[in-house]
Steps between C-alpha positions, in 0.01 A plus 500: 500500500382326810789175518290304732146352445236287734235376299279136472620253288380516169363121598343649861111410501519612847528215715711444785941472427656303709836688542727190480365347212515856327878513589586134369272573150617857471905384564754737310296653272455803606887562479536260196233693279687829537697428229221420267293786601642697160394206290113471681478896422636381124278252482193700658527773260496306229189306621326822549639630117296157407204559707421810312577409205271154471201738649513370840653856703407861362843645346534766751527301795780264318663831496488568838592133570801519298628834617465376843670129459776709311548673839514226694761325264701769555448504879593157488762537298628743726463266798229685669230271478436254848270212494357453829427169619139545512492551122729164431613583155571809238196417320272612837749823561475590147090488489492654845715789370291548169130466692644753753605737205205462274216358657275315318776506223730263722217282529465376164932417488415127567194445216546189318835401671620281817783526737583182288582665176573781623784390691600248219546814260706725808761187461513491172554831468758474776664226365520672148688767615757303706580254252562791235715634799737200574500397138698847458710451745545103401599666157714751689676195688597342104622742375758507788568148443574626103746778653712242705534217233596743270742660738638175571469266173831391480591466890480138546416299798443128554140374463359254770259208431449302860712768660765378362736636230359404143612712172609863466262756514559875521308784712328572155355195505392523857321844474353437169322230608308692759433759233319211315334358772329840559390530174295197533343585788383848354386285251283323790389840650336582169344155522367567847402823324302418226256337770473755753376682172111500570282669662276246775286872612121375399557165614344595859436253773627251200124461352543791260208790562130510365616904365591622161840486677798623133806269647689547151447886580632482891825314337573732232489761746769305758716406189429172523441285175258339550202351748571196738173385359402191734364705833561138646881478366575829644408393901641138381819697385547641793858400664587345152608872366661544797661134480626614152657825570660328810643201337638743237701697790631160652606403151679807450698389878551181334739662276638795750581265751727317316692830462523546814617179592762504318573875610535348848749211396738740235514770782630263760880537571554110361361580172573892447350521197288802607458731775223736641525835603485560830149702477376096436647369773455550894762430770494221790382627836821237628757492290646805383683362159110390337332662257212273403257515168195543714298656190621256297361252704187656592448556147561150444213391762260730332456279186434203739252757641336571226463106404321470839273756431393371231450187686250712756299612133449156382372343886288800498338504188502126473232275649194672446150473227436752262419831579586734772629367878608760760810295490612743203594789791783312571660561163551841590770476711768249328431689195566819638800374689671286146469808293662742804788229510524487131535863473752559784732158380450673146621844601801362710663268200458829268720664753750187586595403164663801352752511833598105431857509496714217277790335563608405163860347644364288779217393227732434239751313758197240593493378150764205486569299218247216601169722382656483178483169436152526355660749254784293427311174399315730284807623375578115380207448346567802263805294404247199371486299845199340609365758795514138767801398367661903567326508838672201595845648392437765694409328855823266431685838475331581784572220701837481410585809610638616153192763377594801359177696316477713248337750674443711197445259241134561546210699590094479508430761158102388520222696589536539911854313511804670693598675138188597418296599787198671322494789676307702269261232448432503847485882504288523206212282687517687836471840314158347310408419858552870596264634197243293545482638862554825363222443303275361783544772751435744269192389411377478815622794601307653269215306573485605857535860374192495280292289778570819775509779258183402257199695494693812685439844401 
């Protein structure tokens, strides 16, 4: 297969290109659009599967069509696939490759569609595939979590509010709440999901097309489940899908940088509470004693990341009227660039956590008899006094000098408390997580499959 192409735009009416201007319009696209040049072959071949089967293309060259755009997914799977400048984007390199192939078969690739939708469904697509992709390995991530409280319920450890020391807590505690945080945002990746689920193919230059165009039939085919109906909703969507799956990655910091905060303060010599391996740490270029959490902190500065681009999605996609702006290239990039960060800061926790080491001694030493006091006045009241009237006892005790807890007397037995962490709670949602993407990349596994394969001999 020939990996490099120079063809006209599929725009060129053959008037004069004025180099600069085709440089500032045609920006990083050509290298951006290489990883959506499976998903435009996807896409393509089931436009074409459509085409033939609402009348519009004679069934044998849909066959060809498809036989060829299954090729080039595979090229481009394989990375083989260049697209030149000239041709801007994969959806030029793809119909150059197919018209070069087959003729007057190529030709009739772009019938009732747009470089509008048709780049609209290559992200979808896209972004289908990585979400199911980082929601595994979000679900991965919790079950880790699950591991380490359980390995650790009953080590306890002093819990902070204002960075100060509040009531005791225990590494259980700690690392289940993680675990529970994840949960909810797999419960947000389904959300974000549920409304990548439709298919905007059909919608064209955002006008819909005057052709017996069978959108229902070109979603079935993708495993989508249903039709973005509005053509003008899907070009006024664009950048809010992305916004969506964005925000849902930056959420998911929200609750890993926490983590690894407080991985950074337990592993420092004055707490002790944890420590890293040295695989997660990297040595001073000065002073020879350091070993410093560098992917800790990195990690750490990759949620931020993520938060700003999400920022970048929602000043892009902001501002405009309805319908479609060239603006929308620009969503390309921080897109591409959250979900790569997501991924890697993904892949890296998966790998960190299991090598956490405790220090159940230094953790248990921290907790002096003043976080107890909560426990203690709770303690009185059990007795019949008034909880204001026991909390009072218990500063005066305090004050005076003269406390002595009961540092066993009592213990959080609810749902989620340090007795009764919910572990299998917790477990039991992140495992429905896993079968419903089971479930989902299955069927569209199988989906693909029938799209390539049907009609062969």
């Amino acid at each position: 297969m020939n990996r490099e192409r120079h063809a006209p735009q599929l725009w060129a009416k053959g008037l004069p290109l004025d180099q600069a201007v085709h440089r500032f319009t045609v920006g990083d696209d050509p290298e951006l659009d290489r990883r959506l040049l499976r998903f435009d072959a996807l896409g393509s071949a089931a436009h074409a599967r459509m085409l033939a089967h609402a009348g519009l293309l004679p069934e044998q060259d849909a066959q060809r069509l498809v036989a060829a755009l299954a090729a080039i997914a595979a090229g481009a799977q394989r990375g083989e696939i260049r697209i030149t400048p000239q041709q801007e984007d994969c959806h030029t390199a793809i119909e150059t490759l197919l018209t070069e192939q087959l003729g007057e078969a190529g030709k009739h690739i772009h019938l009732g569609r747009s470089r509008n939708d048709q780049v609209a469904l290559a992200l979808r697509l896209y972004m289908r595939e990585a979400l199911l992709g980082m929601a595994a390995q979000t679900a991965e991530l919790a079950e880790c979590f699950v591991q380490f409280a359980r390995a650790h319920a009953g080590e306890i450890m002093p819990g902070y509010t204002h960075l100060r020391r509040a009531m005791p807590s225990s590494f259980g505690l700690w690392g289940a709440a993680f675990a529970a945080g994840l949960t909810e945002e797999l419960q947000t990746l389904q959300a974000v999901y549920a409304r990548l689920d439709r298919c905007p193919l059909g919608a064209a230059a955002g006008f819909g097309v005057p052709l017996p165009l069978d959108r229902e039939y070109t979603a079935k085919l993708l495993g989508f489940s249903g039709v973005q109906i509005s053509p003008v909703d899907v070009m006024n969507s664009r950048g809010r899908h992305e916004l969506a799956l964005v925000n849902g990655l930056a959420s998911l910091g929200l609750v890993l940088e926490k983590f690894l905060w407080d991985v950074a303060l337990y592993s420092m010599p004055e707490f002790g509470f944890l420590s890293l391996p040295d695989a997660f740490t990297t040595g001073s270029s000065i002073m020879p004693q350091k070993r410093n959490p560098d992917v800790v902190e990195l990690a750490r500065a990759r949620c931020r990341e993520l938060r700003g681009y999400a920022l970048m999605l929602q000043e892009l996609g902001g501002g405009l009227p309805s319908n479609y702006h060239r603006d929308f290239q620009l969503l390309k990039k921080p897109l591409f660039a959250a979900v790569d960060t997501a991924r890697g800061l993904l892949e890296v926790l998966i790998r960190l956590l299991p090598t956490l080491r405790v220090s159940a001694e230094r953790a248990a030493a921290a907790c002096t008899d003043e976080l107890y006091a909560t426990h203690e006045a709770y303690r009185l009241v059990r007795g019949g006094v008034p909880f204001r009237d026991a909390y009072q006892q218990v500063a005066q005790q305090l004050a005076d000098g003269a406390f002595k807890p009961d540092r066993v007397a009592l213990i959080a037995t609810h749902l989620g408390g340090a007795g009764n962490l919910g572990l299998e709670t917790i477990e039991a949602e992140v495992h429905k997580s896993q079968q419903w993407l089971e479930r989902t990349r299955t069927r569209l596994q199988q989906c693909e499959a029938a799209l390539w394969t049907r009609g062969k001999a």
